[in-house]
C-alpha positions as CSV (number, residue, x, y, z in Angstrom):
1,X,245.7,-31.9,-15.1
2,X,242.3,-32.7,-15.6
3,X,239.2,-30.9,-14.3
4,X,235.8,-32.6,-13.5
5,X,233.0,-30.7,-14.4
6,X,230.6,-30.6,-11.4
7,X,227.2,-31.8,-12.0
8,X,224.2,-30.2,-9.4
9,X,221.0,-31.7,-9.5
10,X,218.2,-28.9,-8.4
11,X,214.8,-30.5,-7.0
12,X,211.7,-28.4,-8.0
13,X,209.8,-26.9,-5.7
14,X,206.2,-26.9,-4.6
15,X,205.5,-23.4,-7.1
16,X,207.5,-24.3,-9.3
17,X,205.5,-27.6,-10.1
18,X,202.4,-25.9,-9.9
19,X,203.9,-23.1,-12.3
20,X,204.8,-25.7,-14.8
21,X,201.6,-27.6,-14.5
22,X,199.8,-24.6,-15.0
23,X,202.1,-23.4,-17.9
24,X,201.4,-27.0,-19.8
25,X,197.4,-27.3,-18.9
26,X,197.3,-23.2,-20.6
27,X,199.6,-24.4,-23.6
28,X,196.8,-27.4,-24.4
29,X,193.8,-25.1,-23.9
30,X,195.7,-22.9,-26.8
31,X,196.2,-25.7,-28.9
32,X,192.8,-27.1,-28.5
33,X,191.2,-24.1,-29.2
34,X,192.7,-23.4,-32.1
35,X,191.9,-26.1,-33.5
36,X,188.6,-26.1,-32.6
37,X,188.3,-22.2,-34.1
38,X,189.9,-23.6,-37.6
39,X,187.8,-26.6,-37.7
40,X,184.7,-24.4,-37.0
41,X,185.6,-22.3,-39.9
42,X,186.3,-24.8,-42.5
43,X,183.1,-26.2,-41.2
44,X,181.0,-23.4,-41.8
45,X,182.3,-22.2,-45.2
46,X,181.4,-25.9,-46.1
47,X,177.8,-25.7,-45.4
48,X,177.2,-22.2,-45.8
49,X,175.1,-22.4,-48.6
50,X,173.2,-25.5,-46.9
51,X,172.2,-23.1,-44.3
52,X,170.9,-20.2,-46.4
53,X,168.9,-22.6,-48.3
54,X,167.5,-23.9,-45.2
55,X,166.8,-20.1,-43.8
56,X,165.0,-19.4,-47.1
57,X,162.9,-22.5,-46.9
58,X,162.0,-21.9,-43.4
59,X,160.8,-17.8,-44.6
60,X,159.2,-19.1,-47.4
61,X,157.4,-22.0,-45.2
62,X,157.0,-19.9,-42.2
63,X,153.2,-18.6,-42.9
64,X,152.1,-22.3,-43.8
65,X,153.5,-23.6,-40.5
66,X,151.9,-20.3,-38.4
67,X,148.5,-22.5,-39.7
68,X,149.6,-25.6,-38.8
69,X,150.1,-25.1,-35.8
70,X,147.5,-25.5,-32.8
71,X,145.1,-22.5,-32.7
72,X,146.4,-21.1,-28.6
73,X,150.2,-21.5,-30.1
74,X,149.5,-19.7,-33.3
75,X,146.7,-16.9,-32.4
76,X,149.7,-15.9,-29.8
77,X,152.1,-15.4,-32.7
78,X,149.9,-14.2,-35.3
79,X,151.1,-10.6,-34.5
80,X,153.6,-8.4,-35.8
81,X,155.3,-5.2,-34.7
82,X,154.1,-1.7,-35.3
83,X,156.1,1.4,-34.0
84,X,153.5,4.1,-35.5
85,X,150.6,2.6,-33.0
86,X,152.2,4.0,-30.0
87,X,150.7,7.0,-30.5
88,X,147.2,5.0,-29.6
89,X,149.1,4.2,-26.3
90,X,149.2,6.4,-23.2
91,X,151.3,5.3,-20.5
92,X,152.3,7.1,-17.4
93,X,154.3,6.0,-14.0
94,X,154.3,7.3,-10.9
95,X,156.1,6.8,-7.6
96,X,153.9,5.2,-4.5
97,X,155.6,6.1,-0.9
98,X,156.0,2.4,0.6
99,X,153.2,1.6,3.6
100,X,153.6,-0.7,6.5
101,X,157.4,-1.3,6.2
102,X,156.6,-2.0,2.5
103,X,159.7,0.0,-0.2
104,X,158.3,2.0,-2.6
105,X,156.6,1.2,-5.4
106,X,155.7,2.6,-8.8
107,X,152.5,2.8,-10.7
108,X,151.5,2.7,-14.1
109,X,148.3,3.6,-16.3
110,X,148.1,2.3,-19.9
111,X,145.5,3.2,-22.2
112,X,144.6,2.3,-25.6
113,X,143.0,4.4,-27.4
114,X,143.0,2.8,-30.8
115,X,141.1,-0.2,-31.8
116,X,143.8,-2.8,-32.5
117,X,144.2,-5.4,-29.7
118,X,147.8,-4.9,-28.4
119,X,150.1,-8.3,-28.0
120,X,153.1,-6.7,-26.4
121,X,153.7,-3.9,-24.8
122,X,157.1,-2.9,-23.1
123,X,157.9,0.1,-21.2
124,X,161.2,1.3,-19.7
125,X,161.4,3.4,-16.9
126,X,163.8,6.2,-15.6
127,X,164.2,8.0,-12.3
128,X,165.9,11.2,-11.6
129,X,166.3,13.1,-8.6
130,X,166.3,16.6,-8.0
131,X,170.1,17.4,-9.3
132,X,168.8,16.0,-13.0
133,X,170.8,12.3,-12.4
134,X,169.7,9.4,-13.1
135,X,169.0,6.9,-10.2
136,X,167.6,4.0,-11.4
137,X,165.8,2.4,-14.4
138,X,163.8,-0.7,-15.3
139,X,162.2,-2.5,-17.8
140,X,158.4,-3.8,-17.3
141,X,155.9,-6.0,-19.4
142,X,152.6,-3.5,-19.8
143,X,151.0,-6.2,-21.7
144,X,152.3,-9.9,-22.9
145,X,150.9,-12.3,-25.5
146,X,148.9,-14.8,-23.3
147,X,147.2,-13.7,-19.5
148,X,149.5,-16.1,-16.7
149,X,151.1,-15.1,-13.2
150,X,153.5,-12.7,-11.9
151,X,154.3,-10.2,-15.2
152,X,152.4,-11.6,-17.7
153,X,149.5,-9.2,-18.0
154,X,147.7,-10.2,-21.1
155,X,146.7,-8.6,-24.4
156,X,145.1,-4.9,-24.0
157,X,142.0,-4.5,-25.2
158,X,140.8,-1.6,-27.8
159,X,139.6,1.4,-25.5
160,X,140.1,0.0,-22.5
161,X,142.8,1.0,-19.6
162,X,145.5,-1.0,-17.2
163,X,146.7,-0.2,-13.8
164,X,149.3,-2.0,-12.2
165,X,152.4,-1.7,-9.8
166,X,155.5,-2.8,-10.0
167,X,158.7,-2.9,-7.4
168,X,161.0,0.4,-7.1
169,X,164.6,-0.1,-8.2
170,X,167.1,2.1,-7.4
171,X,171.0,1.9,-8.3
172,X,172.4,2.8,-5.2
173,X,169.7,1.8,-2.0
174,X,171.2,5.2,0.3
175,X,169.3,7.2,-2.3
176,X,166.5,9.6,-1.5
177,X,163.0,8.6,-2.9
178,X,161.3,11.8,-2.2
179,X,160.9,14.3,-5.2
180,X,162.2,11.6,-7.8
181,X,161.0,11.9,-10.8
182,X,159.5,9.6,-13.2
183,X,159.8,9.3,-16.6
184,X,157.9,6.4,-18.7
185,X,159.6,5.1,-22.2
186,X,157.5,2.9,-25.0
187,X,159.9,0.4,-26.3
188,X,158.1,-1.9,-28.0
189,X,154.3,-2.3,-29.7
190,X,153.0,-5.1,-31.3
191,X,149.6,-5.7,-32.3
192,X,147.0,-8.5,-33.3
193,X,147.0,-9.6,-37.1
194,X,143.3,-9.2,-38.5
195,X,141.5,-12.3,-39.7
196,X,142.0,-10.5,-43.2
197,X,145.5,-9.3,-42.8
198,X,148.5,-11.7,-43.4
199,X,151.9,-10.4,-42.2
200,X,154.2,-10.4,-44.7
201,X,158.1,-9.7,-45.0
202,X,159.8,-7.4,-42.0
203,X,156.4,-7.0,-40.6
204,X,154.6,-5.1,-44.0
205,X,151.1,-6.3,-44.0
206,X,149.5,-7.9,-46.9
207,X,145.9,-8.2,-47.5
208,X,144.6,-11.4,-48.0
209,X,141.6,-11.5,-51.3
């Protein structure tokens, strides 16, 4: 006797279509990828030594085209970075209770004492509470490159002073204000090239006979 083998025919289900779509559309993504990731590489081993050669040229080039370039555009980058003249710099933050409905605020006093004309001048803040932790920080632009509105605060003169105020931001807005402390961090100093200084490689400066 001869037995029939039964044949069931199973539709798919809503999930199950969406499951194999899925599966399929994550597959291609893979593959695509890939491909894209080993064509990148081939790519770049090709013309790596295409784009050093341009890198050098544009190092090399890169005081010719500070000249060409308009005198507002290249007077704001003709400075360069120097870490030692912070010690010129006096900065100092402290909290302001808010008035009128206002939050509090924070308030800061730079100095320069030196007589180089600062570019840039960043300063980080901290706040701490009375238990030593830490509550809240930001970052805040003392002075920028060019005078505009909002945060950019211009150059700072030689011998001359800078107030301004600046929002309080704290990590968690339940937290106390009162007794925080506030600490005030220089993270960055750049300073005005001289007509007779020309800023050479990683920011050594090269007089100019």
């Amino acid at each position: 006797m001869n037995g029939t083998q039964q044949i069931v025919y199973r539709k798919h289900t809503f999930l199950s279509a969406v499951a194999m779509g899925l599966s399929s559309v994550i597959i291609v993504c893979v593959l695509c990828c890939t491909g894209l990731i080993i064509f990148s590489m081939h790519f770049a081993g090709s013309q790596a030594g295409k784009l050093v050669s341009v890198a050098t040229g544009f190092i090399d080039g890169a005081p010719d085209i500070l000249k060409a370039l308009p005198p507002l555009v290249g007077d704001v980058l003709n400075d360069r970075r120097v870490p030692s003249y912070s010690g010129q710099l006096e900065v100092t933050a402290q909290m302001l209770p808010g008035v009128d409905g206002d939050g509090a605020r924070l308030q800061f006093q730079v100095t320069n004492n030196g007589d180089r004309l600062v570019t840039l001048l960043t300063v980080r803040t901290t706040l701490i509470n009375a238990d030593g932790r830490t509550v809240g920080e930001s970052n805040h632009w003392a002075a920028t490159p060019i005078a505009a509105d909002r945060d950019w605060r211009g150059p700072l003169m030689p011998k001359s002073s800078r107030r301004f105020a600046c929002p309080l931001y704290l990590r968690d807005s339940h937290d106390d204000t009162s007794g925080l402390k506030v600490e005030a961090e220089i993270t960055d100093v750049r300073v005005w090239t001289e007509v007779n200084e020309t800023p050479g490689p990683a920011g050594v400066v090269q007089a100019t006979p």
